[in-house]
C-alpha positions in Angstrom: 1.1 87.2 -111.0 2.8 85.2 -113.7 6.2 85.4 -112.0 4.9 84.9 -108.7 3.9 81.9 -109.7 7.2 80.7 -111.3 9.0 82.5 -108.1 7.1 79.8 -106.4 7.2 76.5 -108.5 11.3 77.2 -108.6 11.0 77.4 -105.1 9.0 74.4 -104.2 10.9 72.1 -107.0 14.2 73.1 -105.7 15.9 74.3 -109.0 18.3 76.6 -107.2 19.8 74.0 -105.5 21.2 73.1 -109.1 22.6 76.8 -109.2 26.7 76.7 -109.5 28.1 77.8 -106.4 29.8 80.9 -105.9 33.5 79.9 -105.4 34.3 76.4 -106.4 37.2 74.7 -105.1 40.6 74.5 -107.2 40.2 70.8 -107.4 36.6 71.0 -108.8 37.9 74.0 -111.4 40.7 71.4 -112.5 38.4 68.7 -113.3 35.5 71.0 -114.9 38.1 72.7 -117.1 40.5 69.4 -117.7 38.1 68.7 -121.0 38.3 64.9 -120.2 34.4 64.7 -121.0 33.4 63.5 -118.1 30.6 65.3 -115.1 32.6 66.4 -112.1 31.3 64.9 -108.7 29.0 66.6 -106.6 30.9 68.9 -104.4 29.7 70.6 -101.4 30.5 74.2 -102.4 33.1 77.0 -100.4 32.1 79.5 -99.7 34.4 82.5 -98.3 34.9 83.1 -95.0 35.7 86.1 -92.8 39.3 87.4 -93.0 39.5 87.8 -89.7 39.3 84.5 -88.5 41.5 83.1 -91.1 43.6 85.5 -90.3 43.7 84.7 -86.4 44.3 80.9 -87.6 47.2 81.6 -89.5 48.7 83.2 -86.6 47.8 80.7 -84.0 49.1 77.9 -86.5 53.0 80.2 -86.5 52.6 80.5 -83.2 52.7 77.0 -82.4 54.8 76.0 -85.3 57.3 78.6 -83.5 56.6 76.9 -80.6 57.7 73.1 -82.0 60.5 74.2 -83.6 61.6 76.3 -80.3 61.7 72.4 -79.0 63.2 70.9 -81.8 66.0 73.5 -81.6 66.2 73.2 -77.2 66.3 69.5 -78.1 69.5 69.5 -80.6 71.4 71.9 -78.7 70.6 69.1 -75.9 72.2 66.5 -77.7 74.8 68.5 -79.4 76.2 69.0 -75.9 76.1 65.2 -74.8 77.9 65.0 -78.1 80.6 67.0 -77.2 81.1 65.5 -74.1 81.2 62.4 -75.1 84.0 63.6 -77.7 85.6 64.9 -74.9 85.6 61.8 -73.0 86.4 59.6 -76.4 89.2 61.8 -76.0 90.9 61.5 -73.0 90.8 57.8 -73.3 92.3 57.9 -76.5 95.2 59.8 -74.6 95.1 57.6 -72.0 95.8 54.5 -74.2 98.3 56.2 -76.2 100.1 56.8 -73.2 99.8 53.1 -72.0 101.2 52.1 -75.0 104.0 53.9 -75.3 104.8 52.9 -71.6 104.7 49.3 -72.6 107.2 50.1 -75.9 109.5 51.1 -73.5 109.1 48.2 -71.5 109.1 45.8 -74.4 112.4 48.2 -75.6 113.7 47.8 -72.2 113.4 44.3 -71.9 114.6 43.2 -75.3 118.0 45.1 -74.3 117.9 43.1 -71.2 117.5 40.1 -72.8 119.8 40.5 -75.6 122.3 41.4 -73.2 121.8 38.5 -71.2 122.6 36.4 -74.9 125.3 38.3 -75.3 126.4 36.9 -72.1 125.4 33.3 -72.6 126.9 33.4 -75.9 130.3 34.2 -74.5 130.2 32.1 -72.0 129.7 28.8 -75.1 132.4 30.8 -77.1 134.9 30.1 -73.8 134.1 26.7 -73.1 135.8 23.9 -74.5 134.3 22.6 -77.9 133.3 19.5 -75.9 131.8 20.8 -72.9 130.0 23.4 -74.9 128.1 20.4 -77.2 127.2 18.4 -73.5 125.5 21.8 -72.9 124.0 22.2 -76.4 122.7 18.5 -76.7 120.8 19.4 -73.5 119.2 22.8 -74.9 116.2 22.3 -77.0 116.9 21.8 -80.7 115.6 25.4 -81.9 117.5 26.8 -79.2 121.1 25.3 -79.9 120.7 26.2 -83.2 119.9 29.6 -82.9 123.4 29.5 -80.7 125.4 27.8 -83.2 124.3 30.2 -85.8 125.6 33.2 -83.5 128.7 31.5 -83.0 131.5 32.5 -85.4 132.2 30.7 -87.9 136.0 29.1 -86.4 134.4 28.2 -83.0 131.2 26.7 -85.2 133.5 24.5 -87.3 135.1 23.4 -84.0 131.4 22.1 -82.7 130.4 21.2 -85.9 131.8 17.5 -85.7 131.1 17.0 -81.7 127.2 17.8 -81.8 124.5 14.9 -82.7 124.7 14.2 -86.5 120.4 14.9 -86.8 121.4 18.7 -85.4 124.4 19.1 -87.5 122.4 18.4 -90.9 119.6 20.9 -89.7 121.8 23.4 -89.1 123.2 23.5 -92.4 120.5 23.0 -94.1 118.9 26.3 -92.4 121.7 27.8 -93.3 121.6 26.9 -96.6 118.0 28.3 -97.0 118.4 31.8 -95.8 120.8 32.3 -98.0 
């Protein structure tokens, strides 16, 4: 009767709900065991569950991580292609502006030889005029360009104009000469 009646009193006061569960969680087990003094909080307790189930969420949870990286892997094969086609295209424009440029070089090539021909010309034509015609015509040209003539010129047919043309062009024309020495 005696233990009957205890039975009953721990019952009715609720003294087993101070009983320790049976698993406690790792965080819980940390605190009570990390000797810092201090009461761990309250802690609704874990129990174990069925295997089976855990189990069958485990799989479900692969299943659909298999299933996102599936995507992740459908999605960069995706861009990698755009990526190569966009190299490809990068490409042939690159090779379509090398090839424009070289096609202007030859132009540019092409007309410089055209052009320095045509000096070659001109330049004669000064060299076979007489000194006196040949300043009329260089005190018409531009200063920079009756220079640039003069200094082609060799050096008996420059000393020949030297004395006809203006004085100011005369004086600038040694003095550039004297500088690029």
């Amino acid at each position: 009767m005696g233990r009957l009646v205890f039975t009953s009193i721990v019952a009715a006061t609720g003294l087993l709900l101070l009983a320790p569960p049976i698993c406690t969680p790792p965080s819980v087990e940390a605190q009570s065991s990390g000797g810092d003094g201090t009461r761990p909080s309250a802690v609704a307790p874990v129990y174990p569950t069925g295997g089976a189930k855990n189990g069958v969420g485990e799989a479900a949870a692969l299943e659909l991580k298999k299933q996102q990286l599936a995507a992740k892997e459908a999605s960069l094969a995706i861009k990698e292609q755009e990526l190569k086609a966009l190299a490809a295209t990068l490409e042939a424009r690159v090779k379509e502006l090398e090839a424009a440029k070289a096609s202007l070089d030859r132009s540019l090539d092409a007309r410089k030889k055209v052009q320095s021909a045509n000096y070659q010309k001109l330049l004669k034509v000064y060299k076979g005029l007489k000194p006196q015609e040949a300043v009329k015509l260089l005190d018409g040209l531009p200063e920079d360009q009756a220079l640039e003539l003069l200094s082609e010129m060799d050096q008996k047919r420059a000393a020949k104009l030297l004395p006809l043309i203006k004085q100011e062009r005369a004086l600038k024309w040694t003095r550039q000469n004297l500088a690029a020495r």
